[in-house]
C-alpha positions as CSV (number, residue, x, y, z in Angstrom):
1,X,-127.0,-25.4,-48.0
2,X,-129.3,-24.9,-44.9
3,X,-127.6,-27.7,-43.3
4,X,-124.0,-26.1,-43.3
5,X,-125.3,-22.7,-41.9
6,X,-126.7,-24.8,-39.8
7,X,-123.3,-25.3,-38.0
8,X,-122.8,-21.5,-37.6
9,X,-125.8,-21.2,-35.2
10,X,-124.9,-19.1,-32.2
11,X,-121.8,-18.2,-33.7
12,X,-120.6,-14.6,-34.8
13,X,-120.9,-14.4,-38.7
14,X,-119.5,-12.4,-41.9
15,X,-122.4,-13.7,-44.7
16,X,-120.7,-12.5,-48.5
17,X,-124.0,-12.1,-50.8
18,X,-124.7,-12.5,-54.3
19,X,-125.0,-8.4,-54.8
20,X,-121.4,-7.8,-53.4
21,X,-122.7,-6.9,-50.2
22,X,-122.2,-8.4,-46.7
23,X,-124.4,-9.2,-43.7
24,X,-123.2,-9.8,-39.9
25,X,-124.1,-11.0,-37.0
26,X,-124.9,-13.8,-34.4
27,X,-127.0,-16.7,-36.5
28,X,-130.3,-16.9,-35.0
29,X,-132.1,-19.5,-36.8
30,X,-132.3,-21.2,-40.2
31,X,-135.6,-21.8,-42.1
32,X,-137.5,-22.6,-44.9
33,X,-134.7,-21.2,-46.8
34,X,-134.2,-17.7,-44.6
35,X,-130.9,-17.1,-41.8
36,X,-131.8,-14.6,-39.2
37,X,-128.9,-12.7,-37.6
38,X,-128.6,-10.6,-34.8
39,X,-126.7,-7.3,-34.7
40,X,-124.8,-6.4,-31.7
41,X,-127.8,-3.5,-31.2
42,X,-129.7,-6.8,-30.7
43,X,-131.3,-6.1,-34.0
44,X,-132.6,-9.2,-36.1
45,X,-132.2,-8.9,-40.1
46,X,-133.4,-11.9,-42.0
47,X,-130.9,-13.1,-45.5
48,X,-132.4,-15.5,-48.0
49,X,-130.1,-18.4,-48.4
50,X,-130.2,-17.9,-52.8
51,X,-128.1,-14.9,-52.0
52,X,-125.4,-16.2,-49.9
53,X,-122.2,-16.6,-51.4
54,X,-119.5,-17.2,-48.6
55,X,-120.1,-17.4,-44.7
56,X,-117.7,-17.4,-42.1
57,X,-117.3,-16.7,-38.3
58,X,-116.1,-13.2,-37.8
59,X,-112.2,-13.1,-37.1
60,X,-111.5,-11.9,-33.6
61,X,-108.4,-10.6,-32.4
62,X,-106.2,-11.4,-29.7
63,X,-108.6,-10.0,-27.3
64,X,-111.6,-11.6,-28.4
65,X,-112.7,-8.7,-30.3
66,X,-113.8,-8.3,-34.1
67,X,-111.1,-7.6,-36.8
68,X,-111.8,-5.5,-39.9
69,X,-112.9,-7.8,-42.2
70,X,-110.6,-7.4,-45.4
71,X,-111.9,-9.2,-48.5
């Protein structure tokens, strides 16, 4: 799995997790089984990889802005 999120680094993120939560940001790094994100606060949060069920790059809108993400 680590090398798909792999492909998301630098990118904007939506990560779905196991416990029907959600996590955001810019993907930092990945390893040793951990993503790190950062918030637009430039805040980092670290996700273990077991927990991630879906990630995608946050939908923008016409003005390169971030949609409401609407599961």
């Amino acid at each position: 799995m680590a090398h798909i999120i792999e492909s998301f680094l630098g990118k904007d993120c939506v990560l779905n997790l196991a416990s029907g939560g959600t996590a955001d940001g810019i993907v930092k790094s990945v390893s040793e089984g951990w993503v790190t994100l950062e918030d637009q606060d430039g805040k980092l949060q670290a996700v273990n990889m077991d927990y991630i069920s879906r990630i995608r790059e946050y939908p923008k809108n016409k003005n390169g802005k971030r949609k409401m993400v609407v599961e």
